[in-house]
C-alpha positions in Angstrom: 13.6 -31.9 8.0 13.3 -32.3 4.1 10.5 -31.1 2.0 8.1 -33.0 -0.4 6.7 -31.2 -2.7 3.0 -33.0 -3.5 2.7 -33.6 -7.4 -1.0 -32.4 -7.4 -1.4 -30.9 -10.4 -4.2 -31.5 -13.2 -1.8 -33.2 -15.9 1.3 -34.7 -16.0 2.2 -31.9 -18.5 1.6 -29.2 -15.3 2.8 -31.7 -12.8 6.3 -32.4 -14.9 6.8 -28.5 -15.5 7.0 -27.7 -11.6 9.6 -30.6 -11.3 11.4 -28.9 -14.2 11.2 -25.6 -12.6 12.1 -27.3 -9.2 15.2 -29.0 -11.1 18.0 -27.2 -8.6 16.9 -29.0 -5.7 17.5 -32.1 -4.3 13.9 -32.2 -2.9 11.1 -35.3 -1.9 8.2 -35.0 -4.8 4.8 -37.0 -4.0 3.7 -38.7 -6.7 -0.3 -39.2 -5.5 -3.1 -41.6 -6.7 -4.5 -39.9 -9.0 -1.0 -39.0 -10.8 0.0 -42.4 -11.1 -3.3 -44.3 -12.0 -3.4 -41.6 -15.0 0.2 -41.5 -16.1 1.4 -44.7 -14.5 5.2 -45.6 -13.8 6.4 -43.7 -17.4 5.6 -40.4 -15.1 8.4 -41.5 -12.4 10.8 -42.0 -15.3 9.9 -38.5 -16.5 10.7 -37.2 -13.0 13.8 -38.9 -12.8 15.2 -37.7 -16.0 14.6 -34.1 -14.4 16.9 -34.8 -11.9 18.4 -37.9 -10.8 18.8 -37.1 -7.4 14.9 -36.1 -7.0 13.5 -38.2 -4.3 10.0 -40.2 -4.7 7.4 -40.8 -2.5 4.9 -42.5 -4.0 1.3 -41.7 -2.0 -0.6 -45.0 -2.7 -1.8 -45.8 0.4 -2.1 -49.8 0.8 -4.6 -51.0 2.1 -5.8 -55.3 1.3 -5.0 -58.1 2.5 -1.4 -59.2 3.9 -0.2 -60.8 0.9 -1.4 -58.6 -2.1 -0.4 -55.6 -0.4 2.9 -57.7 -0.2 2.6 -58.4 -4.1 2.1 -54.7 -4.5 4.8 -53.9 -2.3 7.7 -55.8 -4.7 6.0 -54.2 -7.5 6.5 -50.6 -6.0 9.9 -51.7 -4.8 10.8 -52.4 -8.3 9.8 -48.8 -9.8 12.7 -47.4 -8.1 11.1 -45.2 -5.6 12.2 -43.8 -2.6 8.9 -44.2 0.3 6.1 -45.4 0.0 2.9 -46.1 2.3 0.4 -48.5 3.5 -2.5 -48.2 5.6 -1.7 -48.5 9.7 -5.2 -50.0 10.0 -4.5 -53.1 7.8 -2.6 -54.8 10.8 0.1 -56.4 12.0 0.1 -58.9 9.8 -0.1 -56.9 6.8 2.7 -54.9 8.1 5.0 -58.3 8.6 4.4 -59.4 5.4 5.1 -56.2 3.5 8.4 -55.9 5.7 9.4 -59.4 5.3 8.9 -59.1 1.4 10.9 -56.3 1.1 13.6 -57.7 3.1 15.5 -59.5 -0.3 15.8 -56.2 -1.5 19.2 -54.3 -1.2 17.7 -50.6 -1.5 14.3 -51.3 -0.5 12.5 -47.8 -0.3 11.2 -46.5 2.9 7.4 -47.5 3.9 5.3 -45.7 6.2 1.8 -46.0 8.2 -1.3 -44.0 7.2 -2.6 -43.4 10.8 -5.4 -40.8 10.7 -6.5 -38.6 7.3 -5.2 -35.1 7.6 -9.1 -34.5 6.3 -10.3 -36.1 9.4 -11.6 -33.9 11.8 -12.4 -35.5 15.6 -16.5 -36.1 15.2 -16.1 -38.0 12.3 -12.4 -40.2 12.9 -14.3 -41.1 16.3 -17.6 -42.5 14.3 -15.1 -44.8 12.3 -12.4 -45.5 14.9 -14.3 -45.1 17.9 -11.3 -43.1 19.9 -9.5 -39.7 19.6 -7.4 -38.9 16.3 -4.6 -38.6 19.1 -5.2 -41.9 21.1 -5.6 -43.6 17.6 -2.8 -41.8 16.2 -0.1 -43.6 18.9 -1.5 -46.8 18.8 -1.2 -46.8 14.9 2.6 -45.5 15.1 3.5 -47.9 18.1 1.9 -51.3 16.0 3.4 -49.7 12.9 7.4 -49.4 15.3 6.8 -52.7 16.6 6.4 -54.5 13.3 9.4 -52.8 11.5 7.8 -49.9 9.1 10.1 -47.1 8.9 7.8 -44.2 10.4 4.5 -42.9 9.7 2.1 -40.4 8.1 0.2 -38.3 10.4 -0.7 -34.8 11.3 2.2 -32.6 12.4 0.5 -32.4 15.9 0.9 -36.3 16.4 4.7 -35.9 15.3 6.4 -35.5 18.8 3.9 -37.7 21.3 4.6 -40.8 18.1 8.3 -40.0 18.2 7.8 -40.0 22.5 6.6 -43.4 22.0 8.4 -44.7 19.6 11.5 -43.7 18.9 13.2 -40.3 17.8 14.6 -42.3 14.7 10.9 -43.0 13.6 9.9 -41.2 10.6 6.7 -39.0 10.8 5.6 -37.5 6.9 3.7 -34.7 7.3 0.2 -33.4 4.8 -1.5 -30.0 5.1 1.7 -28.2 5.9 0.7 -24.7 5.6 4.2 -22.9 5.7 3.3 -19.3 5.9 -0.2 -20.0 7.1 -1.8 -20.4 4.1 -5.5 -21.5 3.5 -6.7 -24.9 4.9 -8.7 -25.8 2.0 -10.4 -29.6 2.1 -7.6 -30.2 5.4 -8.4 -30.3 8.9 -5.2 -30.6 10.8 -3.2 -27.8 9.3 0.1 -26.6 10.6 2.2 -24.3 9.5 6.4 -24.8 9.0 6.9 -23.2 12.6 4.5 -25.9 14.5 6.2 -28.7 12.4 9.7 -27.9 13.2 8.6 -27.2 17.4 6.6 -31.5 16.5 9.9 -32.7 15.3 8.6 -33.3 12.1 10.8 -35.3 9.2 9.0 -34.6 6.4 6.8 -31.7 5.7 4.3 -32.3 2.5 3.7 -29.1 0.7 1.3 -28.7 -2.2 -1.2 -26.1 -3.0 0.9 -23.1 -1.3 3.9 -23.9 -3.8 1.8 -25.1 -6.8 -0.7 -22.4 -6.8 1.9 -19.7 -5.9 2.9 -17.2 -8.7 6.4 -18.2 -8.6 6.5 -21.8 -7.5 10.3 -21.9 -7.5 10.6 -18.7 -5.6 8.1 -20.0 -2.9 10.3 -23.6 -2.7 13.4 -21.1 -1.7 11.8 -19.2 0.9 10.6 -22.9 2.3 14.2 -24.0 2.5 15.7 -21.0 4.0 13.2 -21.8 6.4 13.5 -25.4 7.3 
């Protein structure tokens, strides 16, 4: 299990001093929408000059058709950063193209499946998707296995059942990690470190209980020791 810490901050003045603070640690940051359309591909530079052996996911979530999300893809691929994601429900053929355009590259970074929206709660993923958030959630992961993505982005309680059908080498990147219990806020699906490690999860995304924490740095620590 390694943490990502979610870059969710305000500014990329905030946002870059809780990398600096976070500088000791080898450590996944998320770089989200809103961080990169405001302060763009200069901002991952910024991280990196932190620390180098930072790791990068950057939380895009692709979703067009097969061959721009392709184009986008290479473009992401050439930024340097470690994961990145695409939308499960864009298809197969979406997925085959992004895979088979990353192929020429040596280091490509990892890329993973949206399947269901931590914000989701069951009344209103069934209006959209007409099944359960954990029916959904499979199929998603097994199309997303079968067509060569790395893992997937779901709640911790889909981790295990995907990695039961799947495989236990298939990534699962985990929002609304709570560690300590924490507050849900805007999430639905909220589990805390204890419920992630039981669901086998890879990567546990933690935000607002480090960011809004009086000592950030402290908070990261106690996270480890707990991993």
């Amino acid at each position: 299990m390694e943490l990502c810490v979610a870059l969710d901050l305000p500014s990329a003045k905030e946002n870059l001093a809780l990398a600096e603070s976070l500088k000791p640690y080898n450590i996944w940051l998320k770089v989200g929408f809103r961080s990169y359309i405001r302060d763009g591909k200069e901002f991952i530079e910024k991280i990196k000059e932190i620390n180098p052996k930072f790791k990068i996911f950057l939380d895009l979530k692709l979703y067009d058709i097969p061959n721009t999300m392709a184009d986008a893809s290479e473009e992401i691929a050439k930024l340097g950063v470690d994961m990145f994601n695409i939308h499960a429900s864009a298809g197969k053929v979406a997925m085959k193209t992004v895979m088979q355009r990353l192929s020429k590259y040596e280091n490509r970074p990892l890329v993973l499946a949206v399947t269901a929206l931590t914000s989701f709660d069951e009344e209103n993923f069934s209006l959209i998707y007409e099944k359960s958030i954990d029916e959904k959630a499979k199929q998603f992961a097994k199309l997303s296995y079968e067509n060569g993505l790395d893992g997937v982005v779901c709640s911790a309680f889909e981790s295990k059942s995907i990695k039961e059908a799947t495989s236990l080498e298939f990534l699962t990147l985990c929002p609304a990690i709570r560690p300590f219990g924490e507050d849900a806020g805007d999430q639905q699906r909220v589990a805390t470190l204890e419920v992630a490690k039981e669901e086998l999860v890879d990567f546990p995304v933690i935000g607002r209980p480090i960011y809004r924490d009086e000592n950030p740095r402290q908070k990261v620590e106690k996270i480890l020791k707990n991993l």
